[in-house]
C-alpha positions as CSV (number, residue, x, y, z in Angstrom):
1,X,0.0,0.0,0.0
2,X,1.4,3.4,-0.9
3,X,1.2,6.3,1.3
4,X,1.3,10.3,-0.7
5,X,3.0,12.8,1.4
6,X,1.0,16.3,0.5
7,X,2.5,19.0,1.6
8,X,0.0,19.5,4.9
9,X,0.5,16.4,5.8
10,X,4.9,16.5,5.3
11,X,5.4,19.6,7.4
12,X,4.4,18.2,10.9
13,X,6.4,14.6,10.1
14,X,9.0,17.2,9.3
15,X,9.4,19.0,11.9
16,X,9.0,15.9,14.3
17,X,12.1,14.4,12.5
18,X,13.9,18.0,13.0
19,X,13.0,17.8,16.6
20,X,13.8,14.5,17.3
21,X,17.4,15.0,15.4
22,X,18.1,17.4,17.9
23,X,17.8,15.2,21.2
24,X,20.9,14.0,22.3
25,X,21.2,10.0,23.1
26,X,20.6,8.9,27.0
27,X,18.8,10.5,29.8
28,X,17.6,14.7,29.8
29,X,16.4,16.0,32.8
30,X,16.2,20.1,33.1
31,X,17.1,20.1,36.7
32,X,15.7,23.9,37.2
33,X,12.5,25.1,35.5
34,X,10.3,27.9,36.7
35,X,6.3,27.9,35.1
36,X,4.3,30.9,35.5
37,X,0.3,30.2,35.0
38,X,-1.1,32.5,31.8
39,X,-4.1,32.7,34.4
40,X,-3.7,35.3,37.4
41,X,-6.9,35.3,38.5
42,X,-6.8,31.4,39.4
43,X,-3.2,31.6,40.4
44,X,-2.4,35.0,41.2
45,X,1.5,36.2,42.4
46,X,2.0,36.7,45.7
47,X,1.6,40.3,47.1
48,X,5.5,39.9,48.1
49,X,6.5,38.9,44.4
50,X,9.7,40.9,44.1
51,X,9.4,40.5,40.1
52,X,6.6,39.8,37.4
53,X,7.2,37.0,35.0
54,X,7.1,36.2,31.7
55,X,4.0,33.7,31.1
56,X,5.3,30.2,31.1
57,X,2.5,28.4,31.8
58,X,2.3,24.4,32.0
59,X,0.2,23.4,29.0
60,X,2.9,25.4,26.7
61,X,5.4,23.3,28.9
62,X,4.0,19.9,27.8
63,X,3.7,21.0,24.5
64,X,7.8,21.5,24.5
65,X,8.1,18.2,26.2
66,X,6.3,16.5,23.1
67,X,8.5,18.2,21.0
68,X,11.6,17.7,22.7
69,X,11.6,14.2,24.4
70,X,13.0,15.5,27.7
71,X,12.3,12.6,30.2
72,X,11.8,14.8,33.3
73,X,12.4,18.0,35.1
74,X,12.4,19.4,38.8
75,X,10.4,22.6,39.0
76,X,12.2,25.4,41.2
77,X,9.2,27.0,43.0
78,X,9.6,30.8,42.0
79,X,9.5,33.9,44.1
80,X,6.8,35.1,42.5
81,X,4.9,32.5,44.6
82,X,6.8,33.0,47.4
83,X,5.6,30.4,50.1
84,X,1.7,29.6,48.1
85,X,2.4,26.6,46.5
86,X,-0.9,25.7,44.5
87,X,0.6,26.0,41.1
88,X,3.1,23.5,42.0
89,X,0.5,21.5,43.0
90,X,-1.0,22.1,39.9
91,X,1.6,20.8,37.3
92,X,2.2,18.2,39.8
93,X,-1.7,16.7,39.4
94,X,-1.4,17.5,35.1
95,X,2.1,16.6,34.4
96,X,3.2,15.6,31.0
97,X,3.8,12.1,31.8
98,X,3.4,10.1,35.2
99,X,6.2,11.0,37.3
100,X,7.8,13.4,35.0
101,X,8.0,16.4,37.4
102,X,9.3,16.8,40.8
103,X,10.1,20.3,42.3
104,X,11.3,22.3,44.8
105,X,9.8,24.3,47.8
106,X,10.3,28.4,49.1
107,X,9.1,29.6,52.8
108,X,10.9,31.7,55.5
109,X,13.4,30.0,57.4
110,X,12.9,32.2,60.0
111,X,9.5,31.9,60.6
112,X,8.5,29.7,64.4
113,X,6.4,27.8,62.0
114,X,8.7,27.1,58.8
115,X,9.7,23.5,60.2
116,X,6.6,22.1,60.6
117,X,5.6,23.7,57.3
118,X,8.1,22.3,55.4
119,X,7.4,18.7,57.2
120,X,3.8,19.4,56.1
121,X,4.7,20.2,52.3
122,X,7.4,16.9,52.6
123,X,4.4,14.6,53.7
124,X,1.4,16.2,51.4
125,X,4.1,15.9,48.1
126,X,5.7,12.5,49.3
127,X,9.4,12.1,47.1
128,X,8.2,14.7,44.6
129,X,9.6,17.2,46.8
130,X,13.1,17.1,46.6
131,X,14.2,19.8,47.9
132,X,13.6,22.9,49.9
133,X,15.7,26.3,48.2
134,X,17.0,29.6,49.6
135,X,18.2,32.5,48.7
136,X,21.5,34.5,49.8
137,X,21.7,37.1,47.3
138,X,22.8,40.3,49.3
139,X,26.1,41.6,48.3
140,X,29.1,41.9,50.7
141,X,27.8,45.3,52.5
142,X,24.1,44.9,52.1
143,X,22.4,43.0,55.5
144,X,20.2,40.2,55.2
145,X,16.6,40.9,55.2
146,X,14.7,39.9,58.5
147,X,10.8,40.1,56.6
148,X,9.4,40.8,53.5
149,X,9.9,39.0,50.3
150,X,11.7,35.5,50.9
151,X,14.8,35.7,50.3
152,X,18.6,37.2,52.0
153,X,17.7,35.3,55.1
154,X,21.0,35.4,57.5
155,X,22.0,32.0,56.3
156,X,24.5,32.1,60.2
157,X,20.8,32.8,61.8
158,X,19.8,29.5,64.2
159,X,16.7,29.6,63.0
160,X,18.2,28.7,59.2
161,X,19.9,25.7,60.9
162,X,16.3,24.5,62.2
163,X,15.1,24.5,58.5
164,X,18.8,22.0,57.6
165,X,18.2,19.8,60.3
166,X,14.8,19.2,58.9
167,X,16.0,19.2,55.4
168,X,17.8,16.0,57.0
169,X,15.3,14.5,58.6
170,X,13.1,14.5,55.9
171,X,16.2,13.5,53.5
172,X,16.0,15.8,51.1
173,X,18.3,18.8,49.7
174,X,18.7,22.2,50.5
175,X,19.3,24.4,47.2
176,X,21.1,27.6,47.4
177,X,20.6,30.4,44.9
178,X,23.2,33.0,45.9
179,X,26.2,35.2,45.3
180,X,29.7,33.8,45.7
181,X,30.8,35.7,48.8
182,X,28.3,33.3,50.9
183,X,30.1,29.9,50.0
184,X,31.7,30.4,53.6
185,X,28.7,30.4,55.1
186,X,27.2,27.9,53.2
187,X,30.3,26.0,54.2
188,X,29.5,26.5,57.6
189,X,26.0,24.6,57.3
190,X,27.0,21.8,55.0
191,X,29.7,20.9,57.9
192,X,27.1,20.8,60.3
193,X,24.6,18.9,58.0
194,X,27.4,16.4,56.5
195,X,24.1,14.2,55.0
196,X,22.0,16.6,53.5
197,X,22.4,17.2,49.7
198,X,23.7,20.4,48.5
199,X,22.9,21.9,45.5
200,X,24.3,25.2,44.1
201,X,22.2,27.1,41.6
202,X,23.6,29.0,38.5
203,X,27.4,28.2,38.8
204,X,27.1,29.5,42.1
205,X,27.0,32.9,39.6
206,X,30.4,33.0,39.4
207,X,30.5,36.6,37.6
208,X,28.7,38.0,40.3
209,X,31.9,38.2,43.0
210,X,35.6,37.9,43.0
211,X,38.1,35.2,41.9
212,X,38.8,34.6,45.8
213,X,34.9,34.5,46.0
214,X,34.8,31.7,43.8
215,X,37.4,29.6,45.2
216,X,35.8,29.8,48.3
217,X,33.0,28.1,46.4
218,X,34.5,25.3,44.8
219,X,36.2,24.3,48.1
220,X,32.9,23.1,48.8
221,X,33.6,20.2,46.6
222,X,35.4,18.8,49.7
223,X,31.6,17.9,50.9
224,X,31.2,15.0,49.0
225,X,27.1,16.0,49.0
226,X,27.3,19.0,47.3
227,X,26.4,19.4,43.7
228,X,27.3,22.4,41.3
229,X,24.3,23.2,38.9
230,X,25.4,23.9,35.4
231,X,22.5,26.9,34.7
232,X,22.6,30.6,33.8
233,X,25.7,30.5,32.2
234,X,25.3,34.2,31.7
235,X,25.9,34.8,35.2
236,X,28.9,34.3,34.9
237,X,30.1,36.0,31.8
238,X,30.7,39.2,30.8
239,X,29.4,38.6,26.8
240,X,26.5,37.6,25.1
241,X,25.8,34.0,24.1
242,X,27.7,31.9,23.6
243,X,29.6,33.6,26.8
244,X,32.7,32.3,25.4
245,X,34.7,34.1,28.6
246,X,32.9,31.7,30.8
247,X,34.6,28.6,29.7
248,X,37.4,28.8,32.3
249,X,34.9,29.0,35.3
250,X,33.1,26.1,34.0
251,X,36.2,24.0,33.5
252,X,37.3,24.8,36.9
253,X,33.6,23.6,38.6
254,X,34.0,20.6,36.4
255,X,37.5,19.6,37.4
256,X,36.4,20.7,41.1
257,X,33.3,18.5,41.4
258,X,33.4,15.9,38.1
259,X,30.6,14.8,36.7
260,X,28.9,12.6,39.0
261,X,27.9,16.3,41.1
262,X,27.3,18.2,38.2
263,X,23.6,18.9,36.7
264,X,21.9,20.2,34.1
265,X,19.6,23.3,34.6
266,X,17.7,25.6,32.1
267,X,17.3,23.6,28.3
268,X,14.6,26.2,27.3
269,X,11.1,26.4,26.6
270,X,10.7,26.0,23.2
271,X,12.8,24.1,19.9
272,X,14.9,27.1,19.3
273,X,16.4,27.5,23.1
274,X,16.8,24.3,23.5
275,X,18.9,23.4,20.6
276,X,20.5,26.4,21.2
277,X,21.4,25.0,24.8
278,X,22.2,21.8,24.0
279,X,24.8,22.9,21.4
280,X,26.2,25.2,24.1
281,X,26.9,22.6,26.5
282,X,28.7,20.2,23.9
283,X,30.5,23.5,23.3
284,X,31.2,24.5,27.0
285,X,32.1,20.7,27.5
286,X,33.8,19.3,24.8
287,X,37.1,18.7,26.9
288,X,34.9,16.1,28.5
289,X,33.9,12.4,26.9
290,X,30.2,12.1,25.5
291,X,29.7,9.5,28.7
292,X,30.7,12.8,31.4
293,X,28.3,14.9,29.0
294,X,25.2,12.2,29.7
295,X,26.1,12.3,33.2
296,X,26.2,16.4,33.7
297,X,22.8,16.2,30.7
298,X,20.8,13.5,33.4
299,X,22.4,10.3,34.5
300,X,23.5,12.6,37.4
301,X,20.2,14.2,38.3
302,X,18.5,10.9,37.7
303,X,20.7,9.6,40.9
304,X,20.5,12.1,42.9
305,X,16.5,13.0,42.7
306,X,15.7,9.1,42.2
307,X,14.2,9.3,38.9
C-alpha cells in the first residue's frame, strides 16, 4: 500500500524528525524550571512577588516536552509565589507524563512555623519534593533581610539551621541560589549537616563576585554531597551568548566537582532555546567524553533525585 506525502501532511512529520534529530542519546532532565500560569486570577502572584514573569505556563510546557523528548524536570518554586504553592500542586496533578515532574519548595526559614511547614509540604508531596531552596543574594555590605519577600535570610541565623536539620530528617536537599561571597557560610551549614544534599544554583554565579569568592566556592567540593548546577551560564560572563569568557569557570567547577555532582539546569522552553542550549553545553564541555556529558545532561540528576 502506498502512502502520498502532500504538503499538509509532510510539514508536521517534518518537523517531528527535525526535533527528534536534535535530542541528544541517554537521559535529559532540566534540573531547574520555573512555570508561571497565563491565568492570574486562578493563580495570582503573591503580594510579596519581588518581580513579574514572563508567562510560562504548563500546557505550553507539555507542548515543549512532546517536541523535545526530555524525560523529566524538577520545578524550582519561583519567588513570584513566594511560600503559596498551588501551582506547584497544579503541574504536579497534570504533568506531562506520570512522574515526569518533581520540584522544589520556598518559605521563610525564619519563621517559628517554617519546620513544621516544610514537614507538612514533605508529607502532602511525598518524594516529589526534593528539595527545599533559599536565597542568599545580598552583596558583601548589604544586610540580610529579616521580613518581607523571601529571600537574604542570615544563612549564620539558628533559625536557618532549624530548616537544615529538617531538610535531613526528611532527607532531602537544601538548594542555594546566591552570590559567591556566601560559599563560607554555606560552608558552615554543609559541615554541620554532612548528609544533606547540596545543591548550588547557576554556577554558584560565578561573575557576580571575586576570583577569591569563587574559590571559596568550589572548596565546597570537599563535601562529597554538594552538587554544582550547570545553569545561567550568563551569570557568569561578561558577553552575550555563547559567553565564550565563561569557559574557564566552568572547566574549573568541572574539574572541582566531576561529573557525577554536576547537573543540568535551564534547556529552554521552546525548539529554538533548547537546541540552542544543547549545542552550548557540547560547546562549554567538549574537553569532556560524551559518557561525562550524559552524566552532567541527566544520569546525574536521575541519581541524585531518584528518577
Amino acid at each position: 500500500m502506498s502512502v502520498q506525502l502532500t504538503r499538509r501532511s509532510f510539514l508536521p512529520l517534518a518537523a517531528a524528525a527535525l526535533a527528534g534529530a536534535a535530542r541528544p542519546p541517554g537521559v535529559l532532565i532540566d534540573t531547574h524550571i520555573h512555570l508561571f500560569a497565563r491565568d492570574r486570577e486562578r493563580w495570582p502572584l503573591h503580594p510579596n512577588s519581588p518581580y513579574d514573569p514572563d508567562v510560562r505556563d504548563l500546557e505550553d510546557y507539555r507542548k515543549f516536552v512532546s517536541e523535545s523528548r526530555i524525560d523529566h524536570a524538577i520545578i524550582v518554586h519561583p519567588e513570584p509565589y513566594q511560600d503559596d504553592h498551588v501551582y506547584l500542586e497544579h503541574c504536579f496533578n497534570h504533568e506531562p507524563s506520570p512522574g515526569f515532574f518533581k520540584g522544589t519548595c520556598l518559605l521563610d526559614p525564619i519563621l517559628d512555623e517554617a519546620p513544621a511547614r516544610l514537614a507538612a509540604l514533605k508529607k502532602r508531596y511525598g518524594n516529589r519534593l526534593v528539595a527545599v531552596r533559599m536565597h542568599a543574594m545580598n552583596g558583601p555590605r548589604e544586610p540580610p533581610l529579616q521580613s518581607g519577600p523571601i529571600k537574604n535570610r542570615d544563612l549564620r541565623d539558628s533559625r536557618v539551621k532549624r530548616i537544615w536539620k529538617v531538610a535531613s530528617d526528611l532527607g532531602i536537599a537544601v538548594q542555594m541560589h546566591f552570590l559567591p561571597h556566601h560559599a563560607p557560610e554555606i560552608g558552615a551549614l554543609a559541615a554541620e549537616f554532612r548528609d544533606v544534599p547540596v545543591i548550588l544554583d547557576h554556577l554558584a554565579r560565578a561573575g557576580m563576585g571575586t576570583p577569591s569568592n569563587y574559590q571559596e566556592v568550589l572548596r565546597l567540593a570537599d563535601f562529597p554531597l554538594v552538587y554544582m548546577k550547570y545553569s545561567g551560564v550568563g551569570y557568569s560572563s561578561k558577553t552575550d551568548y555563547p559567553y565564550s569568557d565563561a569557559r574557564p569557570t566552568i572547566r574549573q567547577a568541572y574539574d572541582s566537582f566531576g561529573p557525577d555532582r554536576m547537573i543540568w539546569g535551564g534547556l529552554g522552553y521552546n525548539m529554538s532555546d533548547f537546541e540552542q542550549n544543547l549545542k552550548l553545553l557540547d560547546s562549554m564541555f567538549d574537553f569532556a567524553s560524551e559518557e561525562d556529558r550524559r552524566k552532567i545532561r541527566g544520569k546525574t540528576a536521575q541519581k541524585l533525585f531518584t528518577f
